[in-house]
N, CA, C and O atoms as a MOPAC input file, in Angstrom:
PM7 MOZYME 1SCF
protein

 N     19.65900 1   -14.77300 1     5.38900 1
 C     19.57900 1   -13.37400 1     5.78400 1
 C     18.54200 1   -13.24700 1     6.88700 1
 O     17.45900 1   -13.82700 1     6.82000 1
 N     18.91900 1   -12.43800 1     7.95000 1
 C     18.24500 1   -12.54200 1     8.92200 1
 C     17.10200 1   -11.36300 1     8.75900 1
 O     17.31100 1   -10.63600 1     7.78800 1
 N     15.67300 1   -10.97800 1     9.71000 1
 C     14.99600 1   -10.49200 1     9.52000 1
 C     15.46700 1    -8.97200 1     9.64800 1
 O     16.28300 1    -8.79800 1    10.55400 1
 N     15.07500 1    -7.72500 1     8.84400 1
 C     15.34100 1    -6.54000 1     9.08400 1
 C     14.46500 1    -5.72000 1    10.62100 1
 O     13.25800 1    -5.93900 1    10.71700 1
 N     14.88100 1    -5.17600 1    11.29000 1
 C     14.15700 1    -4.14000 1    11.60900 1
 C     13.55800 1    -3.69700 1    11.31600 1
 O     13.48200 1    -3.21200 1    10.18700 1
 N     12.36400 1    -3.58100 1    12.69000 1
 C     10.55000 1    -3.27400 1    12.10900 1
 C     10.82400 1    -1.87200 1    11.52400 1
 O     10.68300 1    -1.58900 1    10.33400 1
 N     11.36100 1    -0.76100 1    12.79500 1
 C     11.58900 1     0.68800 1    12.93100 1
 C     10.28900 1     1.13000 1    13.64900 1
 O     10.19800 1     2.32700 1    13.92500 1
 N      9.33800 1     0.35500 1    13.96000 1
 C      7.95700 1     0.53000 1    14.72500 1
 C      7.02800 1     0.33900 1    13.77100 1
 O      5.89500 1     0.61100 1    14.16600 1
 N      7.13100 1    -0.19100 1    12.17300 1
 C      6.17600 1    -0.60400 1    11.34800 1
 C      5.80200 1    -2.06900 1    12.02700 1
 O      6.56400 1    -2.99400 1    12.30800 1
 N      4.46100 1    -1.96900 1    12.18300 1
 C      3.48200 1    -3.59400 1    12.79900 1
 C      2.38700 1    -3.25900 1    11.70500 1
 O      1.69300 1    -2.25200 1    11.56500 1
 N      2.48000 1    -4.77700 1    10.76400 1
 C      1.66400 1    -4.82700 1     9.48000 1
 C      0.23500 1    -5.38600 1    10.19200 1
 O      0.45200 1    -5.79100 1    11.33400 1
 N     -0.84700 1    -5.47100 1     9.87000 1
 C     -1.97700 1    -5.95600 1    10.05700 1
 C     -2.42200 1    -6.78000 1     9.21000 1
 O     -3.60200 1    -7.01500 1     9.47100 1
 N     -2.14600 1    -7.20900 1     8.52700 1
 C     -1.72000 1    -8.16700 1     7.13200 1
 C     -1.12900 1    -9.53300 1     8.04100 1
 O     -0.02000 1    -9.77300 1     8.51900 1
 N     -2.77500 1   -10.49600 1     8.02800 1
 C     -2.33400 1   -11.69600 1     8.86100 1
 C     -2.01300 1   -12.72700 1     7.60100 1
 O     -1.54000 1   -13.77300 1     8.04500 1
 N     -2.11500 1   -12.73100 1     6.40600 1
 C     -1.86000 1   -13.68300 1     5.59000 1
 C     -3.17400 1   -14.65400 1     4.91800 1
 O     -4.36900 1   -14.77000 1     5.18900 1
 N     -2.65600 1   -14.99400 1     4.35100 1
 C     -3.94000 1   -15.85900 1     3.43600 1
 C     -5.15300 1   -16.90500 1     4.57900 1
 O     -6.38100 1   -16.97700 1     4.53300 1
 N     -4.35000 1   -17.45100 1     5.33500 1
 C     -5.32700 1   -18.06300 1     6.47700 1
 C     -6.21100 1   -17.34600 1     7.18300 1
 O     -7.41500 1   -17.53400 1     7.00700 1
 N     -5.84500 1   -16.61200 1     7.89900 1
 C     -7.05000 1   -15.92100 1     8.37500 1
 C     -7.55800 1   -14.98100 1     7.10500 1
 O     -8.74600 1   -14.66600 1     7.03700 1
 N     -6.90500 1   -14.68400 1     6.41900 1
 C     -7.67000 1   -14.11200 1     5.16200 1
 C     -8.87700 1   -14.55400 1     4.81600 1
 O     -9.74500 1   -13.73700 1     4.50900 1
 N     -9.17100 1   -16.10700 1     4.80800 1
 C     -9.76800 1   -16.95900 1     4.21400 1
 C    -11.26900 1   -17.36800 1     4.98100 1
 O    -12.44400 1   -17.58200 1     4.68600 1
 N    -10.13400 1   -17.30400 1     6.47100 1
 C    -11.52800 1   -17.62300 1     6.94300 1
 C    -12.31900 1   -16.42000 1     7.50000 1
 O    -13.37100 1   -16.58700 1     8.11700 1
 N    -11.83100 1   -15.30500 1     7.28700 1
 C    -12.91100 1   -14.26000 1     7.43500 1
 C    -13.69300 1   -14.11100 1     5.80000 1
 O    -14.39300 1   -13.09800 1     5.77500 1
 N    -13.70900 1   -14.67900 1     4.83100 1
 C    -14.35600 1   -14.47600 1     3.78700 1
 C    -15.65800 1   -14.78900 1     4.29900 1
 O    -16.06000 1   -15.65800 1     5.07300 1
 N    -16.36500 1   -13.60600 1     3.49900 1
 C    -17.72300 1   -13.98700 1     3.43000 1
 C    -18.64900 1   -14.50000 1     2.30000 1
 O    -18.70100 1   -13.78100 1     1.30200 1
 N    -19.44700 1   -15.72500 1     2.30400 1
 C    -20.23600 1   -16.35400 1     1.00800 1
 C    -20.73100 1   -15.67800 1     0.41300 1
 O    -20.71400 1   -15.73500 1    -0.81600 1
 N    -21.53200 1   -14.53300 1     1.29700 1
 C    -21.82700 1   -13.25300 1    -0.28200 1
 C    -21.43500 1   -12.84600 1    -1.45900 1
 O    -20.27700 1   -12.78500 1    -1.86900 1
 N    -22.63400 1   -12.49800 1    -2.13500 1
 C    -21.93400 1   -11.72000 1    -2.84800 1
 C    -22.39400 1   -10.33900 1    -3.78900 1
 O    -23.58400 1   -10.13500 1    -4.03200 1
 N    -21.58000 1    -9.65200 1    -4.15900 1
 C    -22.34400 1    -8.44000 1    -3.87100 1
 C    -21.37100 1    -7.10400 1    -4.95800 1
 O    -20.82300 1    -7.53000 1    -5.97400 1
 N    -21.29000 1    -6.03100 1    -4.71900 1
 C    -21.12300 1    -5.09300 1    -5.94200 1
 C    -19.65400 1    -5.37100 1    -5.47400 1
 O    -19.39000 1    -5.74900 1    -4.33300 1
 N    -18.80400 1    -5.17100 1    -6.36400 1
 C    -17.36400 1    -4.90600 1    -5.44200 1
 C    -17.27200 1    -3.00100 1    -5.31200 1
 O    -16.57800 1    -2.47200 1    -4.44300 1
 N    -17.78100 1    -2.49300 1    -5.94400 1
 C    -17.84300 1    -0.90400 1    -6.15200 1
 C    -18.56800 1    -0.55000 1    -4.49600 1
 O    -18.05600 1     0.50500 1    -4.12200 1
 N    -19.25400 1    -0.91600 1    -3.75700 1
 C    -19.62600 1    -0.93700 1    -2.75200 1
 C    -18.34400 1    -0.94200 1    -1.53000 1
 O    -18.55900 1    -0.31400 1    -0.49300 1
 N    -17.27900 1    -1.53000 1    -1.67200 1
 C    -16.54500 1    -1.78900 1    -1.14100 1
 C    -15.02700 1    -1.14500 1    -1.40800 1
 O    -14.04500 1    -1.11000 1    -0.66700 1
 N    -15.23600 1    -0.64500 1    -2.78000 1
 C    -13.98100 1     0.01800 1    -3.04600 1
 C    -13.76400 1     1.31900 1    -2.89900 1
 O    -14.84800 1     1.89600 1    -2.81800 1
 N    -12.81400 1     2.08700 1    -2.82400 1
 C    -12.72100 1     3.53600 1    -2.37100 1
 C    -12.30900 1     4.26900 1    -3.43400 1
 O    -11.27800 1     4.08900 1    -4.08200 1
 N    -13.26500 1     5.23000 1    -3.62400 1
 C    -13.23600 1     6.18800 1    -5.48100 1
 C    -12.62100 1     6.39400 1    -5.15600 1
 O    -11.86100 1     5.48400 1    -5.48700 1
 N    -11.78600 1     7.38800 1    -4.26400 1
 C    -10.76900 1     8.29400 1    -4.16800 1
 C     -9.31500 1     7.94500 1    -3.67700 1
 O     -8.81500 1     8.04800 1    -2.55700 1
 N     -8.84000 1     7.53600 1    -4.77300 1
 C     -7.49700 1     6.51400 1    -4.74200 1
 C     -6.83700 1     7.35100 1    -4.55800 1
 O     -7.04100 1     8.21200 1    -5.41300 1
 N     -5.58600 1     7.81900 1    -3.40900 1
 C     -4.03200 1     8.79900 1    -3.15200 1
 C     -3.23600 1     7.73500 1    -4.35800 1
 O     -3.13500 1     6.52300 1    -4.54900 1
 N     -2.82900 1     8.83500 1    -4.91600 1
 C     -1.67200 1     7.75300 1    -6.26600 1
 C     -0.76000 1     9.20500 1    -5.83200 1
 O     -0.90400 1    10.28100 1    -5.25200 1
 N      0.63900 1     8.08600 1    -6.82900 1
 C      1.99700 1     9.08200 1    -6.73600 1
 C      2.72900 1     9.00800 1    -7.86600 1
 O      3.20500 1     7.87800 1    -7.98000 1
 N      2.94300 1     9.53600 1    -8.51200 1
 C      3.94600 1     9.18000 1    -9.90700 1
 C      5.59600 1     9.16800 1    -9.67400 1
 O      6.35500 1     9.88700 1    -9.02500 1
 N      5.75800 1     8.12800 1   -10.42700 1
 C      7.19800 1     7.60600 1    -9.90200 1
 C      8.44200 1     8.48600 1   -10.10200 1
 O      9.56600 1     8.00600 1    -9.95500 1
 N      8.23300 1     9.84800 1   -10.45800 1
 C      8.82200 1    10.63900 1   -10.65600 1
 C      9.23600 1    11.80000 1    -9.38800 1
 O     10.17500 1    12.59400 1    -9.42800 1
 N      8.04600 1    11.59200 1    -8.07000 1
 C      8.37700 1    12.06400 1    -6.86900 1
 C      9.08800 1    11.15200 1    -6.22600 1
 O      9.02900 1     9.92400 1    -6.18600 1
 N     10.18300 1    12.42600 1    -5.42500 1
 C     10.88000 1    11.48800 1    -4.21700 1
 C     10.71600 1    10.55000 1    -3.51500 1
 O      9.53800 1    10.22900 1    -3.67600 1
 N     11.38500 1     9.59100 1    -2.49800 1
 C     10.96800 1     8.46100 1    -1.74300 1
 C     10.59500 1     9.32600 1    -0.65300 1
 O      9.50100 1     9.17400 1    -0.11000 1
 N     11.09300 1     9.87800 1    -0.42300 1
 C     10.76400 1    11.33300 1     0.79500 1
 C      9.61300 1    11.90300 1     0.83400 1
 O      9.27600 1    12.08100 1     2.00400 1
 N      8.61000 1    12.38900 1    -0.15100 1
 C      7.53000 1    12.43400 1    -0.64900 1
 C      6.40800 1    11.46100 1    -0.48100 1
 O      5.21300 1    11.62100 1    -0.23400 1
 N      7.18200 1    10.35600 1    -0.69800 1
 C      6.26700 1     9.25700 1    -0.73400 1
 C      6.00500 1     9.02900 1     0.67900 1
 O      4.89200 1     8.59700 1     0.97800 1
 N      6.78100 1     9.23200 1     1.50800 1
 C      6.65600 1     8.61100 1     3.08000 1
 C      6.05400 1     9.51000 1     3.84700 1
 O      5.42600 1     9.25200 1     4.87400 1
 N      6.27700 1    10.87900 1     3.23900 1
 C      5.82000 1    11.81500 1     3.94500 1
 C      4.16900 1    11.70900 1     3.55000 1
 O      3.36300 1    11.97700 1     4.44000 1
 N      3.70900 1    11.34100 1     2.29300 1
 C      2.06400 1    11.01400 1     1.89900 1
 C      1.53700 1    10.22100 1     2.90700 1
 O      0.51800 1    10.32100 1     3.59000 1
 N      2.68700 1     9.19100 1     2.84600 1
 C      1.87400 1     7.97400 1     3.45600 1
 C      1.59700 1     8.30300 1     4.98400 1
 O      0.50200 1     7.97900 1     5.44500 1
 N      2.56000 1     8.95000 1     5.81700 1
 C      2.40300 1     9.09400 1     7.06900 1
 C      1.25000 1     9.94100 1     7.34800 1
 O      0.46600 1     9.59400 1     8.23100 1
 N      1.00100 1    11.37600 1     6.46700 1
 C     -0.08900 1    12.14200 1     6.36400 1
 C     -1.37000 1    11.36000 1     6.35100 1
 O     -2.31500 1    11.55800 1     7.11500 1
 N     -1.28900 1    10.20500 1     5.15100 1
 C     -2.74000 1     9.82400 1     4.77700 1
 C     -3.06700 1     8.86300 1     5.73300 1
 O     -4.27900 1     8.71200 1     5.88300 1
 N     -2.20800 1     8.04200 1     6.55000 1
 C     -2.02300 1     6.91000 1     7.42900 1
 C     -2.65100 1     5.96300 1     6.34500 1
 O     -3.77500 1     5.46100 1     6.37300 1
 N     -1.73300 1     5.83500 1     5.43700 1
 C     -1.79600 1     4.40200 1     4.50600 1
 C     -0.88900 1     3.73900 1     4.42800 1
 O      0.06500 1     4.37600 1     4.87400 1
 N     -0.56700 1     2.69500 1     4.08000 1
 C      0.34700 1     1.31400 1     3.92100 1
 C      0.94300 1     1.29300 1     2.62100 1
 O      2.14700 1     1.19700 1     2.38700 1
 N     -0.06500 1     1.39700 1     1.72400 1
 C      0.48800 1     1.31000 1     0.10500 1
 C     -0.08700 1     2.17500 1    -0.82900 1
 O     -1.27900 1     2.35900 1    -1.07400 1
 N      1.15700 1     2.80900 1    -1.44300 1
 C      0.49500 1     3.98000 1    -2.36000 1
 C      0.86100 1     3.35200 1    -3.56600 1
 O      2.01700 1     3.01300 1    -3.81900 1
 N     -0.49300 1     3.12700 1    -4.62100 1
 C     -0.16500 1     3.21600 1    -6.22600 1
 C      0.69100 1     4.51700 1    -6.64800 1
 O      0.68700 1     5.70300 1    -6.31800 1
 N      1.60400 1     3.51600 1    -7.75500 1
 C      2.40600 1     4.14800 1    -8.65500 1
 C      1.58200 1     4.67700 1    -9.97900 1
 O      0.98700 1     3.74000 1   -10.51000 1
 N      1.37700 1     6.05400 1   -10.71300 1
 C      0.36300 1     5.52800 1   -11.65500 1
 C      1.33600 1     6.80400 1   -12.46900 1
 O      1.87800 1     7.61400 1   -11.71700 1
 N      1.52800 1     6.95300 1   -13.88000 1
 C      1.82400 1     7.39600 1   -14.64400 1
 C      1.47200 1     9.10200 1   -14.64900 1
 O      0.29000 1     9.29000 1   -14.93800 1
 N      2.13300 1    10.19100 1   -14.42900 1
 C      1.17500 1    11.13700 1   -14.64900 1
 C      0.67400 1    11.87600 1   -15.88400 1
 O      0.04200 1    12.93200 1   -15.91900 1
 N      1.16100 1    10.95900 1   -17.08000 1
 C      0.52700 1    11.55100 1   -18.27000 1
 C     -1.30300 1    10.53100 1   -17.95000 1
 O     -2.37700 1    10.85300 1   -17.44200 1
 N     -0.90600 1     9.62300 1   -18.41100 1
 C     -2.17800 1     8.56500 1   -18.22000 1
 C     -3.14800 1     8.33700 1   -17.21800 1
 O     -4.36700 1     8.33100 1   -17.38800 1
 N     -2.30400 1     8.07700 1   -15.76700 1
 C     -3.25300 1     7.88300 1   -14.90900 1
 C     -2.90100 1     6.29400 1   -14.74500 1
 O     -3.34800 1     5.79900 1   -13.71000 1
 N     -2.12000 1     5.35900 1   -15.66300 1
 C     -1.98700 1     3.97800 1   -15.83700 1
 C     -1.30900 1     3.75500 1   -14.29200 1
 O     -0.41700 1     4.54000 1   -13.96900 1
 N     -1.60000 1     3.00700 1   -13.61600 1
 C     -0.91200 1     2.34300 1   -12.82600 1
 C      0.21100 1     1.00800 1   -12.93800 1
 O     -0.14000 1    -0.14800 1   -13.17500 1
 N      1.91100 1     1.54600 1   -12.66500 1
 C      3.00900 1     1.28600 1   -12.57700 1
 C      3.40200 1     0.38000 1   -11.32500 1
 O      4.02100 1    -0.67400 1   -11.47200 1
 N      3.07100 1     0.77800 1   -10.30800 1
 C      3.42600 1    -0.12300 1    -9.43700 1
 C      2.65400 1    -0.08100 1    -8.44300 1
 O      1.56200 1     0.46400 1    -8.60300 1
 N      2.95200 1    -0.56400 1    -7.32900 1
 C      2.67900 1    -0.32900 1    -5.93500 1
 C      3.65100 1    -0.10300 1    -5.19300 1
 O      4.61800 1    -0.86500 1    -5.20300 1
 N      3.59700 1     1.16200 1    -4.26600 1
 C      4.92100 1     1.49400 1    -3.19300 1
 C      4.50100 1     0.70900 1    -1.50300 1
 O      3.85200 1     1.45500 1    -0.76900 1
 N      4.80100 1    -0.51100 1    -1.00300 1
 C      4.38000 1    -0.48300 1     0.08700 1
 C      5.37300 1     0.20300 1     1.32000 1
 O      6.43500 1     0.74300 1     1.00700 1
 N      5.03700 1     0.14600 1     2.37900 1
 C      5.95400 1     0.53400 1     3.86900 1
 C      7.48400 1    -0.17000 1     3.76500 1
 O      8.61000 1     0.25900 1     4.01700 1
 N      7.04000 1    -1.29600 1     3.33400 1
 C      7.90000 1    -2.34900 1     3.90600 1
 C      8.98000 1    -1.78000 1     2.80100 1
 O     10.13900 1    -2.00400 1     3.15100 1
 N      8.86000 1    -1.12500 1     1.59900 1
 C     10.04300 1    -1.10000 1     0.30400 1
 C     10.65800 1     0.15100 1     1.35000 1
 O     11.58800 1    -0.12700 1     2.10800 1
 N     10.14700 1     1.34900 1     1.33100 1
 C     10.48500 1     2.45600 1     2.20700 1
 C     11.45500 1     1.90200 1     3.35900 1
 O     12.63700 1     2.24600 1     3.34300 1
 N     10.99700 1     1.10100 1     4.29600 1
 C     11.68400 1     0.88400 1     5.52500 1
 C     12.79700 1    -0.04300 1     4.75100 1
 O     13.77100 1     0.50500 1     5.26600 1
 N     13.38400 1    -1.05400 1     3.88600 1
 C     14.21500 1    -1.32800 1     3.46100 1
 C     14.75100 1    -0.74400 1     2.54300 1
 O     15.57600 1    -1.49100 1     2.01700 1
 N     14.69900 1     0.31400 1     2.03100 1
 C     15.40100 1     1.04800 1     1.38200 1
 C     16.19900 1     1.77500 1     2.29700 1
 O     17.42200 1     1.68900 1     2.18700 1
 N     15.64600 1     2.55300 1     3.27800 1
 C     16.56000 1     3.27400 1     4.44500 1
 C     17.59800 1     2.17900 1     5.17800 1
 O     18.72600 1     2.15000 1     5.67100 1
 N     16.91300 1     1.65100 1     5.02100 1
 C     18.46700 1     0.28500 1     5.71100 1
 C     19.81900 1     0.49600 1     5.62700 1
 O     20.60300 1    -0.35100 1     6.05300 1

C-alpha cells in the first residue's frame, strides 16, 4: 500500500534517533515539564469536533478520557483524522 496523502499535515516527530540524541543526562522533576492543563475529549464527541479542537488548540494529539471518570481511553492523533477522511 502506497503512502496516503499529507493534505498539508508535516509531523515534527523525527523518530527515535534524533529523539535520542537530543536526550539530556539530567535529571530532574518530570512535573516541571509536563502541562497541568491537559485539552481531553470523550469519545462520545464527533470526529468533526475533534478536528475542529485540534485546529483551534494547534495540537497534534488529543486524549480520549472517559467523561464519567476522567480515565483516559485513547489517544486521537492527526494522522487517524486525515485517514479516516480518505
Amino acid at each position: 500500500m502506497g503512502r496516503l496523502p499529507s493534505a498539508g499535515y508535516k509531523s515534527h516527530d523525527r523518530g527515535p534517533r534524533e529523539f535520542k540524541s537530543r536526550l539530556r543526562k539530567e535529571t530532574g522533576d518530570i512535573m516541571a515539564l509536563a502541562k497541568k492543563k491537559v485539552i481531553t475529549i470523550s469519545p462520545s464527541h464527533p470526529i468533526k469536533d475533534a478536528s475542529e479542537l485540534m485546529v483551534e488548540k494547534e495540537i497534534r494529539r488529543l486524549p480520549v478520557t472517559s467523561s464519567g471518570t476522567g480515565r483516559l481511553q485513547g489517544a486521537l492523533v492527526t494522522r487517524d483524522i486525515i485517514n479516516f477522511r480518505v
